[in-house]
Backbone as CSV, one residue per row, in Angstrom:
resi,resn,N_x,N_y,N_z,CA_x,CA_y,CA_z,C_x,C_y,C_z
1,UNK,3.507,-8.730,-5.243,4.235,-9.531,-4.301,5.173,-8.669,-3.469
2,UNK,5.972,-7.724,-3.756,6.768,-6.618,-3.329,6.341,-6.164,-2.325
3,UNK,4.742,-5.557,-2.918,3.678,-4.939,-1.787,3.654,-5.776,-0.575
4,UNK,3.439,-7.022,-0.779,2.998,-7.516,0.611,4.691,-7.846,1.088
5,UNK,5.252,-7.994,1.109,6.735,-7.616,1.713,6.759,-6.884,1.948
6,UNK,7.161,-5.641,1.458,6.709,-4.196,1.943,6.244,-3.848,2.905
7,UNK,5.013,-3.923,2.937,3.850,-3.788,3.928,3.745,-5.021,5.024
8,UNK,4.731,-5.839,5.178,5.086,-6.852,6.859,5.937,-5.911,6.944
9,UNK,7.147,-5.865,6.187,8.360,-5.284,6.831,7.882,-3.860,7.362
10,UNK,7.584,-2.633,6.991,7.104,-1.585,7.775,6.263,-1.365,9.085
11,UNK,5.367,-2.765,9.272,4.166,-2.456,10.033,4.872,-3.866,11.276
12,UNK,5.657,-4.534,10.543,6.471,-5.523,11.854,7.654,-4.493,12.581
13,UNK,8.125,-3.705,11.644,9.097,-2.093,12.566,8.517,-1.411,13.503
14,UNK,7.783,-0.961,12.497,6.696,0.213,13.497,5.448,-0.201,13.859
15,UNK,5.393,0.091,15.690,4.257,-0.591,15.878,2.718,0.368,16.332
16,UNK,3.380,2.243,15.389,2.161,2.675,15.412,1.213,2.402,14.435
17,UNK,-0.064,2.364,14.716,-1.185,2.318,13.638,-1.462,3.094,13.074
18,UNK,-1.263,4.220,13.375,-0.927,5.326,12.260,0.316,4.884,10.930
19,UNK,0.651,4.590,11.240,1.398,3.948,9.704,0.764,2.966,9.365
20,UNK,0.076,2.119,10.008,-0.307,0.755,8.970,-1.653,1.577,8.086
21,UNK,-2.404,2.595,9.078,-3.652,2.671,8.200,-3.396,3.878,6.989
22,UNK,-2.207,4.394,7.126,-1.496,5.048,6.155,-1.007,4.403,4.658
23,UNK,-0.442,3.202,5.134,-0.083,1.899,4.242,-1.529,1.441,3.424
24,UNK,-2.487,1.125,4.350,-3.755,1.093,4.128,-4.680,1.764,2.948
25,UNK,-4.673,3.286,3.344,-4.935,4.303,2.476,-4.117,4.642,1.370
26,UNK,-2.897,4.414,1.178,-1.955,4.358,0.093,-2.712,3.593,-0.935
27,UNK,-2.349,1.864,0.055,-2.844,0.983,-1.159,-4.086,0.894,-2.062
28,UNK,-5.212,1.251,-1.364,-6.587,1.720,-1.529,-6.581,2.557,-2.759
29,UNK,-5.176,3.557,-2.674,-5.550,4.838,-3.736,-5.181,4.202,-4.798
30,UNK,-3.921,3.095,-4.772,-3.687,2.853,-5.859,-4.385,1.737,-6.739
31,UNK,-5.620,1.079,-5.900,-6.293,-0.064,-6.654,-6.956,0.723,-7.184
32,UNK,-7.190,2.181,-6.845,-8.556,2.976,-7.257,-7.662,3.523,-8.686
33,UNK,-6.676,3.464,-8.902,-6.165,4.233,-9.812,-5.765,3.431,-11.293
34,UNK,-5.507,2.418,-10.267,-4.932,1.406,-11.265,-6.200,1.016,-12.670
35,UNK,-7.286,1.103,-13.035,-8.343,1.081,-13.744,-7.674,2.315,-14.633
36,UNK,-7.515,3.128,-14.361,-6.640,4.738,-15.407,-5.743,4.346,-16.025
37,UNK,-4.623,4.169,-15.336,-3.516,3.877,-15.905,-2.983,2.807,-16.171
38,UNK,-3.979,1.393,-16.727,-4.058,0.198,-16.931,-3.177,0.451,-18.462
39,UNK,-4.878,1.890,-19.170,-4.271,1.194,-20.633,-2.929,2.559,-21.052
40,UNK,-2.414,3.156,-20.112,-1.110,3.711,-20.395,0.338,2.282,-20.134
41,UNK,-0.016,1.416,-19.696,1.077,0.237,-19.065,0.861,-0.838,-19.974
């Protein structure tokens, strides 16, 4: 829920797309990661 707050508030500031698809690629890495470090949490 944070995330998507987060990610209005940055991309409603800044209105390059270079940051949203940055935001983009962030989040991406971390769904990819999140499967790893499921059973450390």
């Amino acid at each position: 829920m944070s995330g998507y707050y987060f990610g209005c508030y940055i991309s409603s500031k800044n209105q390059n797309p270079a940051i949203i698809y940055w935001l983009m690629l962030v989040g991406g890495c971390l769904v990819d990661v999140t499967p790893i470090i499921s059973d450390l949490i």
